[in-house]
PDB file of N, CA, C, O and CB in Angstrom:
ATOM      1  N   UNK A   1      18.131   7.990   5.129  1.00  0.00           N
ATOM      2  CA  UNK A   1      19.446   7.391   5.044  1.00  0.00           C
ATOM      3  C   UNK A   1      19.413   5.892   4.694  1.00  0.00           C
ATOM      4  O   UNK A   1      20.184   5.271   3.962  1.00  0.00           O
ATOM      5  CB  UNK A   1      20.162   7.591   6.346  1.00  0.00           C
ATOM      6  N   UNK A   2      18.469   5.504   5.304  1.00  0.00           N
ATOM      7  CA  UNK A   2      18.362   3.835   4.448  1.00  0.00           C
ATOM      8  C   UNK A   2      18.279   3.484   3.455  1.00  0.00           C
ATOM      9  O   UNK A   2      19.053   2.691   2.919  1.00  0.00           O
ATOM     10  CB  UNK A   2      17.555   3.098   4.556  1.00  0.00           C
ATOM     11  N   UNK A   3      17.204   4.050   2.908  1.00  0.00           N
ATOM     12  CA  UNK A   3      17.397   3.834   1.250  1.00  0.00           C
ATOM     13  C   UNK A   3      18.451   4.473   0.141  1.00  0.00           C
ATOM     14  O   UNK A   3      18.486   4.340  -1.082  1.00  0.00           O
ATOM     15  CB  UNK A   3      16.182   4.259   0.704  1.00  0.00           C
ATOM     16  N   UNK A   4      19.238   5.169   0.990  1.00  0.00           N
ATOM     17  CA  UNK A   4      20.555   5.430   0.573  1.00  0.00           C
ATOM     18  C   UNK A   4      21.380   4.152   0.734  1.00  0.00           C
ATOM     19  O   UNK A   4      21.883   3.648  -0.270  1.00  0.00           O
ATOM     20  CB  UNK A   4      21.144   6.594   1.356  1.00  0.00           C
ATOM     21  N   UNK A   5      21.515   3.699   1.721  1.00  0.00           N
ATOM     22  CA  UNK A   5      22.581   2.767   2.124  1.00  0.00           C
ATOM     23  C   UNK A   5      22.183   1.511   1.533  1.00  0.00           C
ATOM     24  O   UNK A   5      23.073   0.690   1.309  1.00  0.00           O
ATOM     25  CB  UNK A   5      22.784   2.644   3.668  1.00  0.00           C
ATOM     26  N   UNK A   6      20.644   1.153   1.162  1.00  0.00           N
ATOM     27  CA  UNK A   6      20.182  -0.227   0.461  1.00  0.00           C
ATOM     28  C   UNK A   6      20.547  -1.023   0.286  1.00  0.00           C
ATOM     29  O   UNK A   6      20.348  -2.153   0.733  1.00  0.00           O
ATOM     30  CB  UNK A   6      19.907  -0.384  -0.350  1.00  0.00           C
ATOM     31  N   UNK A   7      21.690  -0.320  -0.981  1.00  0.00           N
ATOM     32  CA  UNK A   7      22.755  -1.243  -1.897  1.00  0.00           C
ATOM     33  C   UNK A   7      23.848  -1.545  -1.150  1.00  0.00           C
ATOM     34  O   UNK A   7      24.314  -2.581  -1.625  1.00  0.00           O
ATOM     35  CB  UNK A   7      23.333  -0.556  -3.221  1.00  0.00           C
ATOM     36  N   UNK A   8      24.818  -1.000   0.228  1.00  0.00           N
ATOM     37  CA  UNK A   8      25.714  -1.266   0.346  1.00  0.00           C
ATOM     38  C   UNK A   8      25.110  -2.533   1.712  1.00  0.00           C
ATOM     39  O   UNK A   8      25.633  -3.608   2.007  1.00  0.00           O
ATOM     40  CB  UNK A   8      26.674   0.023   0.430  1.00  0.00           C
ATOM     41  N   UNK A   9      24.305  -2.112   2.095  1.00  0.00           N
ATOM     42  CA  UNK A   9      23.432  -3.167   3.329  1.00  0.00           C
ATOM     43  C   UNK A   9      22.987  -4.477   2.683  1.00  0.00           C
ATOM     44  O   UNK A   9      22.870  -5.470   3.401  1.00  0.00           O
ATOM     45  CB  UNK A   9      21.836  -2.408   3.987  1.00  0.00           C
ATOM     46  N   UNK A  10      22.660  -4.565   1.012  1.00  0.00           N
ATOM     47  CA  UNK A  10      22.219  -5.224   0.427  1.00  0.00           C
ATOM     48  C   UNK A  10      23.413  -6.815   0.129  1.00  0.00           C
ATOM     49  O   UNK A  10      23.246  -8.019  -0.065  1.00  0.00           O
ATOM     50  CB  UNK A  10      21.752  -4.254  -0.612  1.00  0.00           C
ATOM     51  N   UNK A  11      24.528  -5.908   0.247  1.00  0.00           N
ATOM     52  CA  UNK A  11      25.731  -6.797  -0.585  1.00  0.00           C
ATOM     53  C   UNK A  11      26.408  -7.706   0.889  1.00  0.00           C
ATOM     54  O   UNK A  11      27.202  -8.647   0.877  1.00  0.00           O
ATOM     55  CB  UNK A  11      27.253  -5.449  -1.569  1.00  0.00           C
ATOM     56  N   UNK A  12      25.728  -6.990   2.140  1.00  0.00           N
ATOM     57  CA  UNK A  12      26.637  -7.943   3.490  1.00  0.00           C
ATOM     58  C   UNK A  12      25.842  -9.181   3.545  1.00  0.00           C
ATOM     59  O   UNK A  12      26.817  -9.916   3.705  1.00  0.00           O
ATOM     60  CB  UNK A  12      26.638  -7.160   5.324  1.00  0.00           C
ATOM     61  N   UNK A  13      24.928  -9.931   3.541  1.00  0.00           N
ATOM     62  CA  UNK A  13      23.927 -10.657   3.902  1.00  0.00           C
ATOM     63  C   UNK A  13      24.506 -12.045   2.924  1.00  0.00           C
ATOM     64  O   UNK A  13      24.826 -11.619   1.815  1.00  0.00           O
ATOM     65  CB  UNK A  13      22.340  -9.870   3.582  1.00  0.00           C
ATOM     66  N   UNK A  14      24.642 -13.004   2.997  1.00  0.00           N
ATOM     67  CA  UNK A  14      24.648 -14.342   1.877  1.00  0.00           C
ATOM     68  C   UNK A  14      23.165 -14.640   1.698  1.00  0.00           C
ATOM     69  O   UNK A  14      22.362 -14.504   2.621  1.00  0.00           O
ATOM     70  CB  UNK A  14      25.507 -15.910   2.495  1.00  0.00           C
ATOM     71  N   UNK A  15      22.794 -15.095   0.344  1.00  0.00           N
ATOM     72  CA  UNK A  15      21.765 -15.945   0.259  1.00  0.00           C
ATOM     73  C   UNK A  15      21.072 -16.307   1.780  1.00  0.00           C
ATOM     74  O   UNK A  15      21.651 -16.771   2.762  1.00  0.00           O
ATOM     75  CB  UNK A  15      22.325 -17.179  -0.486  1.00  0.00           C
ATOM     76  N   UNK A  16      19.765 -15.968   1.651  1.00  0.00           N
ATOM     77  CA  UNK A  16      19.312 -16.469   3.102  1.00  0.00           C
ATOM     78  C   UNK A  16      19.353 -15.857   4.034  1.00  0.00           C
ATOM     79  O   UNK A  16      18.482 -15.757   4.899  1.00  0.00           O
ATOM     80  CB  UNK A  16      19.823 -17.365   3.573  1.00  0.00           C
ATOM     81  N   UNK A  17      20.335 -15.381   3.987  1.00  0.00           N
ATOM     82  CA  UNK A  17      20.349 -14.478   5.575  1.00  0.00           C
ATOM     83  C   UNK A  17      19.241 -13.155   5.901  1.00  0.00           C
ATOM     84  O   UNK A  17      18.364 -12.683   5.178  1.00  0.00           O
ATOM     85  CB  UNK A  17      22.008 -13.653   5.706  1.00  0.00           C
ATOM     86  N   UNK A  18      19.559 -12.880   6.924  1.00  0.00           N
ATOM     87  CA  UNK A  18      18.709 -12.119   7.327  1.00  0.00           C
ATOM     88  C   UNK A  18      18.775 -10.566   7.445  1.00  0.00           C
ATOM     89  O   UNK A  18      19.816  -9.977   7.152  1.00  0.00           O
ATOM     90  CB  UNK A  18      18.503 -12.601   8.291  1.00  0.00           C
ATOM     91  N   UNK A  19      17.654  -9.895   7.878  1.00  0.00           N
ATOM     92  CA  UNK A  19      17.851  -8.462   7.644  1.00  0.00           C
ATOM     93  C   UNK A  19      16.562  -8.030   8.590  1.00  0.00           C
ATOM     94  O   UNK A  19      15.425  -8.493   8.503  1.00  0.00           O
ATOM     95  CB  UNK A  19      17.811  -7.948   5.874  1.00  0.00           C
ATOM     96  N   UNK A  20      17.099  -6.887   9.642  1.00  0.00           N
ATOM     97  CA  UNK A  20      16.221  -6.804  10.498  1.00  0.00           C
ATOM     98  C   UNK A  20      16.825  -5.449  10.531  1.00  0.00           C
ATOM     99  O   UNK A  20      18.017  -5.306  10.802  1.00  0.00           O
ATOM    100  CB  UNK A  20      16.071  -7.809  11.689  1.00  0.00           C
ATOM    101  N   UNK A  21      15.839  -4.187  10.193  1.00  0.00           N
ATOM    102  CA  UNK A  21      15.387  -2.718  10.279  1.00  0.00           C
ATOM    103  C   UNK A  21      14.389  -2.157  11.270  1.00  0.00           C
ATOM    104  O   UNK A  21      13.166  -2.266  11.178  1.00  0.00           O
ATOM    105  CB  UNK A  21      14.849  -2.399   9.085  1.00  0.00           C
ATOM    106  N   UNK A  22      15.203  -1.417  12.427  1.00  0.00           N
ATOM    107  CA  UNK A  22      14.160  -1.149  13.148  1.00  0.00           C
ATOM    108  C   UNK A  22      14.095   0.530  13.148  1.00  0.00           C
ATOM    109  O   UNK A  22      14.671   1.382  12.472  1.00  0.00           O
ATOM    110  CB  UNK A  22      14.308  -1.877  14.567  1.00  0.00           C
ATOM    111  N   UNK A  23      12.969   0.596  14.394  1.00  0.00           N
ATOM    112  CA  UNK A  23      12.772   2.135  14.564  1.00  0.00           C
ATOM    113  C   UNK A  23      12.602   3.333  13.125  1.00  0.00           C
ATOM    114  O   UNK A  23      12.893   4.525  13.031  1.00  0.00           O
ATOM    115  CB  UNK A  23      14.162   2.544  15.422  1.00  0.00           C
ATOM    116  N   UNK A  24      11.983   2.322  12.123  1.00  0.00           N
ATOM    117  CA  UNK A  24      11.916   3.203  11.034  1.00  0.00           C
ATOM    118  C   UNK A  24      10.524   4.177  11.162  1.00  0.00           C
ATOM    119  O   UNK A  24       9.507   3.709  11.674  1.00  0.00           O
ATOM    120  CB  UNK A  24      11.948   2.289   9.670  1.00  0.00           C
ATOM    121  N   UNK A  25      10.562   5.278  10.757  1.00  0.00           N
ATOM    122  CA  UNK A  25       8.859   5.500  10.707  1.00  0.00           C
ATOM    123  C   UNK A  25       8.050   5.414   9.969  1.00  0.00           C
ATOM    124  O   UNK A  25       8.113   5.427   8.740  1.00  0.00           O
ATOM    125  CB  UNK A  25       8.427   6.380  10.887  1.00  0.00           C
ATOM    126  N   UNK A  26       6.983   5.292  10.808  1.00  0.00           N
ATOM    127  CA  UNK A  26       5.607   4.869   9.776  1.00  0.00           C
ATOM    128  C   UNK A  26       5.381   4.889   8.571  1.00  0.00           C
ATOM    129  O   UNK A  26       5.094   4.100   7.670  1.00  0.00           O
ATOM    130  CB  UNK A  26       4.639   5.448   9.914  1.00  0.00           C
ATOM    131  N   UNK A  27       5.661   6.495   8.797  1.00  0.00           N
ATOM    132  CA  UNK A  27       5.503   7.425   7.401  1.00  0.00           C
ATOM    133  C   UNK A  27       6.770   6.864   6.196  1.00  0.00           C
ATOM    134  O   UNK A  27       6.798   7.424   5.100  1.00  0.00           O
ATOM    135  CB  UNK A  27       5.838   9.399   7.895  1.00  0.00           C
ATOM    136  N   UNK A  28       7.698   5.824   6.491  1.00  0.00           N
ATOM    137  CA  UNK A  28       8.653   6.095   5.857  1.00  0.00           C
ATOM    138  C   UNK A  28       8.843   4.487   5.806  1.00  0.00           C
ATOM    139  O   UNK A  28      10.003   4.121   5.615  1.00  0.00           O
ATOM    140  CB  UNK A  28       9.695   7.162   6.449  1.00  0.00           C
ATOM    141  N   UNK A  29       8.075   3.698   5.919  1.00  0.00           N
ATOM    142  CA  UNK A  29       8.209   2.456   5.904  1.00  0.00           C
ATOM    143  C   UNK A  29       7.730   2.023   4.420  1.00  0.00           C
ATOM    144  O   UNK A  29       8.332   0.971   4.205  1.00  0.00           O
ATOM    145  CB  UNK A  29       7.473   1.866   7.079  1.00  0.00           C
ATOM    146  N   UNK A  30       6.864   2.362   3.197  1.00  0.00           N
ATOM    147  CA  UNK A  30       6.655   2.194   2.261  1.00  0.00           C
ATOM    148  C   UNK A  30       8.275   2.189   1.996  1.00  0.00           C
ATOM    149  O   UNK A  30       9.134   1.319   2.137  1.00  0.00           O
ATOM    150  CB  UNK A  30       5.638   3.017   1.714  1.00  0.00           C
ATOM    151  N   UNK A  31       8.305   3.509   1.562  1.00  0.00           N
ATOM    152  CA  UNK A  31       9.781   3.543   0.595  1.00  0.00           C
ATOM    153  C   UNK A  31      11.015   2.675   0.997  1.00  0.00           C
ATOM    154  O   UNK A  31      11.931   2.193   0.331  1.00  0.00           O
ATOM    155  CB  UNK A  31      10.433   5.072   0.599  1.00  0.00           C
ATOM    156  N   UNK A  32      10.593   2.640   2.833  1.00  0.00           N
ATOM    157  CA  UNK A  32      12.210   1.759   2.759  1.00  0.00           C
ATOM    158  C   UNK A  32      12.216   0.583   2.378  1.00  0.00           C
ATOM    159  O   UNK A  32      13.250   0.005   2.045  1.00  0.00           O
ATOM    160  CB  UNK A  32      12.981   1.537   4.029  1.00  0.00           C
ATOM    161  N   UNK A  33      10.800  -0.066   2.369  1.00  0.00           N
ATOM    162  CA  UNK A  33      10.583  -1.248   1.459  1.00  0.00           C
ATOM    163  C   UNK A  33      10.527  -1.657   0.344  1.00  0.00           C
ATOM    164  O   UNK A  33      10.291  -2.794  -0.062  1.00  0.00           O
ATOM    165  CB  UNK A  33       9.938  -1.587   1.532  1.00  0.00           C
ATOM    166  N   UNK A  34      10.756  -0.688  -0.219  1.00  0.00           N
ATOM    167  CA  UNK A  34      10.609  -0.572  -1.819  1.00  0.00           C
ATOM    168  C   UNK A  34      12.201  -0.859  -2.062  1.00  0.00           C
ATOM    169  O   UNK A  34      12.511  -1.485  -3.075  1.00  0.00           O
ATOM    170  CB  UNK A  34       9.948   1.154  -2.513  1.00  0.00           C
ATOM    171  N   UNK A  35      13.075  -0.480  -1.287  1.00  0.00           N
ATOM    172  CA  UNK A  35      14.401   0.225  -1.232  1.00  0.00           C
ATOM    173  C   UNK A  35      14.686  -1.431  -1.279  1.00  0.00           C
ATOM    174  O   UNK A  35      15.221  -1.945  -2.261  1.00  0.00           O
ATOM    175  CB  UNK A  35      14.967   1.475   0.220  1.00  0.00           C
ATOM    176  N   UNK A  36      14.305  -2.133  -0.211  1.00  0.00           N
ATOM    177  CA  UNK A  36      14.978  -3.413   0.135  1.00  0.00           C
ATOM    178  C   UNK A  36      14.868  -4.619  -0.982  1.00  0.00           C
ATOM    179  O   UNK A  36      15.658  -5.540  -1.188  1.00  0.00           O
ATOM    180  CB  UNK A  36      14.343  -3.904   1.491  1.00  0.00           C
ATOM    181  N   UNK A  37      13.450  -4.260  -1.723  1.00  0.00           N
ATOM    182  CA  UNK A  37      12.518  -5.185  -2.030  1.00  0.00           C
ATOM    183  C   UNK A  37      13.091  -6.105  -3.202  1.00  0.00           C
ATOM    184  O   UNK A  37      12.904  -7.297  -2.961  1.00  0.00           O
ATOM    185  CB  UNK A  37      11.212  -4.475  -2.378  1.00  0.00           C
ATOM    186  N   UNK A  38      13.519  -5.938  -3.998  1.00  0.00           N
ATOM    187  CA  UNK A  38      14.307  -6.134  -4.841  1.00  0.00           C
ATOM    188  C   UNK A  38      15.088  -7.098  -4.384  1.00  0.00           C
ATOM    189  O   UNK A  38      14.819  -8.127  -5.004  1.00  0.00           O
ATOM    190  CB  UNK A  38      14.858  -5.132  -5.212  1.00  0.00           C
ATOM    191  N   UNK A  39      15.916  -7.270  -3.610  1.00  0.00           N
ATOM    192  CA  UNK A  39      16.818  -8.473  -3.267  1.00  0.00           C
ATOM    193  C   UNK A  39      16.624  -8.851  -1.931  1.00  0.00           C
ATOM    194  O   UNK A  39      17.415  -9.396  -1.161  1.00  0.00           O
ATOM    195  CB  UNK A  39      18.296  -8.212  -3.460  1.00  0.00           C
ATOM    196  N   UNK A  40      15.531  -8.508  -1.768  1.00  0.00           N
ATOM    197  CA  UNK A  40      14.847  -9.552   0.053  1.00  0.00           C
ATOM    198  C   UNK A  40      13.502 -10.035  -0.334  1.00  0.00           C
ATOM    199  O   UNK A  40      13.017  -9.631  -1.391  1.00  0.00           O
ATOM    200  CB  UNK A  40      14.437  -8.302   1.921  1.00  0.00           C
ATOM    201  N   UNK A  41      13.003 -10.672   0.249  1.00  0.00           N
ATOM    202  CA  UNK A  41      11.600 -11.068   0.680  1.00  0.00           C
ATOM    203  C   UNK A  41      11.571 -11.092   2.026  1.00  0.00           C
ATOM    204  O   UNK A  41      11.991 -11.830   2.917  1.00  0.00           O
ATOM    205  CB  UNK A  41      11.123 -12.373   0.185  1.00  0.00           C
ATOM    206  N   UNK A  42      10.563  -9.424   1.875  1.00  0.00           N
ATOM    207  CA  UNK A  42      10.187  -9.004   3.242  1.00  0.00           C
ATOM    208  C   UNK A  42       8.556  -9.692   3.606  1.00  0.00           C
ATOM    209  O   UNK A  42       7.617 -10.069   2.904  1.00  0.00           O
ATOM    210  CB  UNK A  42      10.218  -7.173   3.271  1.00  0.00           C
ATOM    211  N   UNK A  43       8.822  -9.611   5.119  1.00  0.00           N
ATOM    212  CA  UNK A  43       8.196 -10.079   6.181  1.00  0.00           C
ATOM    213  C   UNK A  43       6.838  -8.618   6.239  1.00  0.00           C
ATOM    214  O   UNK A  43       7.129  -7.463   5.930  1.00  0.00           O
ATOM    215  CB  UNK A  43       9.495 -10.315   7.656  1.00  0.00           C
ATOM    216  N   UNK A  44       6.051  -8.860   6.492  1.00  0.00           N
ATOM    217  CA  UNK A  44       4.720  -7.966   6.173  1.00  0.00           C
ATOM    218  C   UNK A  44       5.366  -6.937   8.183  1.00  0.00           C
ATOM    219  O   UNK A  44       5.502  -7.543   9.245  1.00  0.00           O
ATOM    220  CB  UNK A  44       2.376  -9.454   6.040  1.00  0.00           C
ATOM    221  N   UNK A  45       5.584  -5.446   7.979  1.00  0.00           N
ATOM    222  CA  UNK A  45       6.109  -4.513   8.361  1.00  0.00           C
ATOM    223  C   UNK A  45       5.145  -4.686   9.614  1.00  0.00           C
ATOM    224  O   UNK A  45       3.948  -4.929   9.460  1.00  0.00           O
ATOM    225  CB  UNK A  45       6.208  -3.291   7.429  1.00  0.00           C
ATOM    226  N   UNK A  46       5.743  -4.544  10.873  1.00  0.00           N
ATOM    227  CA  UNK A  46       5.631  -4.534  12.500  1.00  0.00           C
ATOM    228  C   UNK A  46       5.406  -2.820  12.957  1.00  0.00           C
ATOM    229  O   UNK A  46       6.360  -2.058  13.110  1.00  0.00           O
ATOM    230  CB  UNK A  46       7.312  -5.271  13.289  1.00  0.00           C
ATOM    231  N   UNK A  47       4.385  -2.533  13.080  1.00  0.00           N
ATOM    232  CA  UNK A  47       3.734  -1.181  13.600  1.00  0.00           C
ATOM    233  C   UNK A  47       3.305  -1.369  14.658  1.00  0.00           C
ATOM    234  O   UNK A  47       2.358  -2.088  14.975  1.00  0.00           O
ATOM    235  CB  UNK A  47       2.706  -0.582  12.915  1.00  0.00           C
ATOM    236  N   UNK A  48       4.399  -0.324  15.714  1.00  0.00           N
ATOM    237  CA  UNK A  48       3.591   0.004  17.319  1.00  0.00           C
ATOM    238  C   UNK A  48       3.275   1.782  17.310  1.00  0.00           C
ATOM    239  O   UNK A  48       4.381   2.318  17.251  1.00  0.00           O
ATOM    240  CB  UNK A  48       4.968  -0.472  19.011  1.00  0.00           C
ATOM    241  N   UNK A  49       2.445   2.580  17.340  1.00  0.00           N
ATOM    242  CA  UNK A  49       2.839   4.101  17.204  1.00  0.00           C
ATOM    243  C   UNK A  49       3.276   4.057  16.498  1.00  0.00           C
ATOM    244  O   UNK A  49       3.085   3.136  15.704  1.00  0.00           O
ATOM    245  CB  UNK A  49       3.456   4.861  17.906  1.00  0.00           C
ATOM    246  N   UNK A  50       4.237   5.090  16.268  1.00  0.00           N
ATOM    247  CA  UNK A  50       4.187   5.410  14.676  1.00  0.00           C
ATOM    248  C   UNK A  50       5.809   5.357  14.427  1.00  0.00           C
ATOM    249  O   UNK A  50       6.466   6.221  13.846  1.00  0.00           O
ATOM    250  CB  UNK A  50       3.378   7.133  14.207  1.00  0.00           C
ATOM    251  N   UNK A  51       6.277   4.197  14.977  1.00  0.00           N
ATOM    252  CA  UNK A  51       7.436   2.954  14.750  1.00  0.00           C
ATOM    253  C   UNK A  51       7.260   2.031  14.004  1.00  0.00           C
ATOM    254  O   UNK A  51       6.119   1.602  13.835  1.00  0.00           O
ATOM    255  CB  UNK A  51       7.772   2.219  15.776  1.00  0.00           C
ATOM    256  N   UNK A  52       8.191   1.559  13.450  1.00  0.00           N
ATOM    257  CA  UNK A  52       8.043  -0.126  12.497  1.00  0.00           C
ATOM    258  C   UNK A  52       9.334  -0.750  12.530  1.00  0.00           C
ATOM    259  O   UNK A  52      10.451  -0.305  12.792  1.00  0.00           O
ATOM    260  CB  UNK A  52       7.640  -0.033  10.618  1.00  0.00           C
ATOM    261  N   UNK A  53       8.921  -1.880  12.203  1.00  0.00           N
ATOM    262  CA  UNK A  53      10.214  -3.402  12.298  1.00  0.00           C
ATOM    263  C   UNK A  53       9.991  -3.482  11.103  1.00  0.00           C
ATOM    264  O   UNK A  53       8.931  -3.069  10.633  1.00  0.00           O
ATOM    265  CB  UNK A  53      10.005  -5.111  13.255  1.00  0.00           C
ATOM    266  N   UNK A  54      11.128  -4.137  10.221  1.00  0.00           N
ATOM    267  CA  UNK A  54      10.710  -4.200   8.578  1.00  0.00           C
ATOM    268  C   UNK A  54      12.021  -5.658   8.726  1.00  0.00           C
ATOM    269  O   UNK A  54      13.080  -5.787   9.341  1.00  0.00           O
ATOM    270  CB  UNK A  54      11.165  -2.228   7.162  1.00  0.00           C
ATOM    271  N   UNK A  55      11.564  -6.150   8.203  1.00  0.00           N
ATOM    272  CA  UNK A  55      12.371  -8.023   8.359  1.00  0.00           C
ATOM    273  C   UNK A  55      12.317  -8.297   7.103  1.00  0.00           C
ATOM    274  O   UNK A  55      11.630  -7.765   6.231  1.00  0.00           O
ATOM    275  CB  UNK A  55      11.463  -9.523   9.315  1.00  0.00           C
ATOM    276  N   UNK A  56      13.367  -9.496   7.004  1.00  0.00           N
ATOM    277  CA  UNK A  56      13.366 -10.283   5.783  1.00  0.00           C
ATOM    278  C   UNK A  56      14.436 -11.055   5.568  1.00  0.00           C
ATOM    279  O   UNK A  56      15.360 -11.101   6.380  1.00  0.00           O
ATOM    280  CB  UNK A  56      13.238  -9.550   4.714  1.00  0.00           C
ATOM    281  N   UNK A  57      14.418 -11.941   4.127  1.00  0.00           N
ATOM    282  CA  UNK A  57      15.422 -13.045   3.775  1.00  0.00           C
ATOM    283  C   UNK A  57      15.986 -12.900   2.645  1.00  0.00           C
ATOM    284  O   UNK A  57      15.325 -13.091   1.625  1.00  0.00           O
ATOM    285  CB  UNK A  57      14.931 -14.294   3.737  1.00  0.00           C
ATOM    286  N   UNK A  58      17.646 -12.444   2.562  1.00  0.00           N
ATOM    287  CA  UNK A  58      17.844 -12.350   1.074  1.00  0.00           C
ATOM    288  C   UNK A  58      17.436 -13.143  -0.046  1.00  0.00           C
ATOM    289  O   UNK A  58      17.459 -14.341   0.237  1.00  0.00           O
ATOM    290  CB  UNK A  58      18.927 -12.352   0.903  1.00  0.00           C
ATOM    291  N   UNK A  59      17.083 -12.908  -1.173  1.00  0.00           N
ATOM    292  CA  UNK A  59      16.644 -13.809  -1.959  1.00  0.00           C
ATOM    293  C   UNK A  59      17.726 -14.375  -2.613  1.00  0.00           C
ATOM    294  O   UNK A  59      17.549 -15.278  -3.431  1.00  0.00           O
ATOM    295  CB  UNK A  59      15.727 -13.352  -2.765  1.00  0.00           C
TER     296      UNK A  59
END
């Protein structure tokens, strides 16, 4: 569902702001970064078990 929503999550944020994705899984943390990547500069992805934090700053 996130990388569905990308674009509409993409357009709330101003320049700068922030973006904080949690409880994504492991397995599924590539793509949602791929999803974001484009108009953030993400923060290198937070793994406890097979959870992740995925952060960043609109560009």
């Amino acid at each position: 569902p996130l990388r569905e929503l990308a674009p509409l999550i993409s357009v709330l944020p101003v320049e700068g702001g922030l973006l904080g994705l949690s409880a994504i899984l492991a397995s599924q943390a590539e793509s949602v970064c791929d999803a974001f990547a484009e108009l953030f500069t993400l923060d290198p992805v937070v793994e406890k078990e097979e959870w992740c934090r995925i952060t960043g700053r609109k560009k």
